[in-house]
N, C-alpha and C positions, 0 to 999 in steps of 0.2 A: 526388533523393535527399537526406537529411537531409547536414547538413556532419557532419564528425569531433566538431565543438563540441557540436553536438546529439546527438548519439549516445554521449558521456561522461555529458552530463548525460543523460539518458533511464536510459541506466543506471545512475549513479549512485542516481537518484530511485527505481526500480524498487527495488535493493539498501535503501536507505532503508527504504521503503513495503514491502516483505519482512518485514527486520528489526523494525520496531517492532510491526506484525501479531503477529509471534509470540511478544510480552509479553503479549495478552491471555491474562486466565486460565482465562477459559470456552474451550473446545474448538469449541463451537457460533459464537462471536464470532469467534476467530483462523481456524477454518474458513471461513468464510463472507469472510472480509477476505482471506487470499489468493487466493481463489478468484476472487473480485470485482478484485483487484490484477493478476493474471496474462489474466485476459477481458480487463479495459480496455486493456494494453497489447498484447494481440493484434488488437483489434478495431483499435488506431490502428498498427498498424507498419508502414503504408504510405502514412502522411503523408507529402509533399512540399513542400507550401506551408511555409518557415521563419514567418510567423506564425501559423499554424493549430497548427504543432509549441510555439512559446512558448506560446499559449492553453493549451494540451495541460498545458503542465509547470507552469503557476501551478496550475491546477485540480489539477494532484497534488500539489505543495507545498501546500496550502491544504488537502488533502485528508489529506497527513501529519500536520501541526498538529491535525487533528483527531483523527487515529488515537493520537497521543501524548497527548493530553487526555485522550481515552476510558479508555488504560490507566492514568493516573495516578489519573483518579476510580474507577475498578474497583477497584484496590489500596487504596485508601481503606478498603473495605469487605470481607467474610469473605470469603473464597475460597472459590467451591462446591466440595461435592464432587466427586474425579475420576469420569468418567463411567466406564463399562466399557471401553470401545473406548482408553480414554488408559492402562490399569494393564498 
């Protein structure tokens, strides 16, 4: 079983990787990032080995960095229109 240490930070990162998700402005992108965010940590929540679980957590810190980039250059640029399903 993962320790108490691992299990803040997992959650932590999760809350993170949530959060920043749903700054994108397309519906289709922020769709698709939590969707993808919530699989991943399902498929691993039954890691045991403590460095299989570190691997685990740089790959999503590394993977937040990038979801924080994506929304920063998105915002750079028009905002699509809202789609139906968002009004």
């Amino acid at each position: 079983m993962a320790t108490t240490g691992h299990k803040m930070k997992v959650l932590s990162l999760y809350k993170q990787l949530i959060r920043a998700s749903q700054k994108f402005d397309s519906y289709n992108y922020r769709s698709y990032a939590v969707r993808r965010i919530r699989d991943a940590f399902r498929e691993n929540k039954a890691l045991t080995d403590g460095a299989k679980i570190e691997s685990e957590l740089a790959y999503g810190q590394s993977n937040l960095e990038i979801i924080k980039r994506q929304t920063i250059i998105g915002n750079l640029f028009r905002a699509p229109d809202k789609l139906v399903i968002e009004k």
